[in-house]
N, C-alpha and C positions, 0 to 999 in steps of 0.2 A: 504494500500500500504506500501513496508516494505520501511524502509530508506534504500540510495545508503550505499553499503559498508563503502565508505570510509569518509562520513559524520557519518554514524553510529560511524567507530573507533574514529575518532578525538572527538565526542562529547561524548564518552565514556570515552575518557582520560582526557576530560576537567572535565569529571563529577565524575571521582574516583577523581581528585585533589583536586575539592571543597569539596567533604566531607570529606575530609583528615582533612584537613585546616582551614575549616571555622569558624570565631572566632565571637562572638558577647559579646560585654561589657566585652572582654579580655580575656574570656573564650570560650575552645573549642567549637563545638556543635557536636555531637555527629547523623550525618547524614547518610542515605544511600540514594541510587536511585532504581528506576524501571521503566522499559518500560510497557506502558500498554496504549492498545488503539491509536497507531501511537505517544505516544511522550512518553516522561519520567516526571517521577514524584520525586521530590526531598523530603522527610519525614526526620521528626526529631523523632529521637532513644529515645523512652520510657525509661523511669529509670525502672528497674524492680523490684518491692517489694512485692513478693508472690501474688498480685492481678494480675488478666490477664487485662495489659494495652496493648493500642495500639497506635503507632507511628502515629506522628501527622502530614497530609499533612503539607508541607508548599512553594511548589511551585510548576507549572507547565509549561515544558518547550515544544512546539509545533512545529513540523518542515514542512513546507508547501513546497511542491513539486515544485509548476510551480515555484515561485520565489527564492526558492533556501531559505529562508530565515526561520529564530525562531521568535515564540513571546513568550513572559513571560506571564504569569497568575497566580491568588492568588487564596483560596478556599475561595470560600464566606460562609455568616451565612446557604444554605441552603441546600452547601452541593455540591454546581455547579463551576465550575470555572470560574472564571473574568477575563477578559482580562486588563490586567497591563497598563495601557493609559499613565502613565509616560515615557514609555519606547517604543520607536517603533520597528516592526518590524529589524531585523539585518540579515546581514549574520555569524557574528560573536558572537557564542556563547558565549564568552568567556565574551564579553560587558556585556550580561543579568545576569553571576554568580555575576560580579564585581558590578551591580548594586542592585541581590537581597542580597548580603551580604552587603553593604553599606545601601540601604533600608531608603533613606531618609526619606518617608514619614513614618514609621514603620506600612506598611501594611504586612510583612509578619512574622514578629517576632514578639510574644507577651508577 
């Protein structure tokens, strides 16, 4: 099911900000996003040094229809995604960037 238009744009504009932005131990990160499979996926930007590297998940953001609401998820060791249990469902996206760049427990930055 595709997202409403206008959750789509605002969470599009929330999601070019963070990876404008987003700063860990003072320094940029170097982020992009993608849609795939009903939500977006936030990746961290490979350095590129003549080997073919590949951008590393580092979060997923899901948006559930009847309740209008996001949850946050991390990739686990197996390759699956986890549902982020620090962090509850929201209707505001903006709560879960502010919480995975903060990222108390350092489950998503390694």
């Amino acid at each position: 099911m595709a997202l409403p238009e206008l959750v789509q744009h605002k969470a599009e504009k929330s999601l070019e900000h963070f990876c404008a932005s987003c700063r860990q131990a003072g320094d940029v990160v170097p982020l992009r996003y993608s849609f795939e499979a009903e939500a977006y996926i936030i990746w961290q930007i490979a350095t590129r040094s003549g080997a073919a590297e590949t951008d590393l998940p580092v979060a997923q953001l899901r948006y559930h229809h009847v309740l209008g609401q996001w949850t946050l998820h991390y990739p686990g060791n197996d390759g699956r995604w986890r549902l982020y249990l620090n962090s509850g469902p929201t209707l505001d996206l903006d709560k879960l960037l502010r919480h995975l760049e903060t990222d108390p427990f350092q489950t998503f930055w390694a």
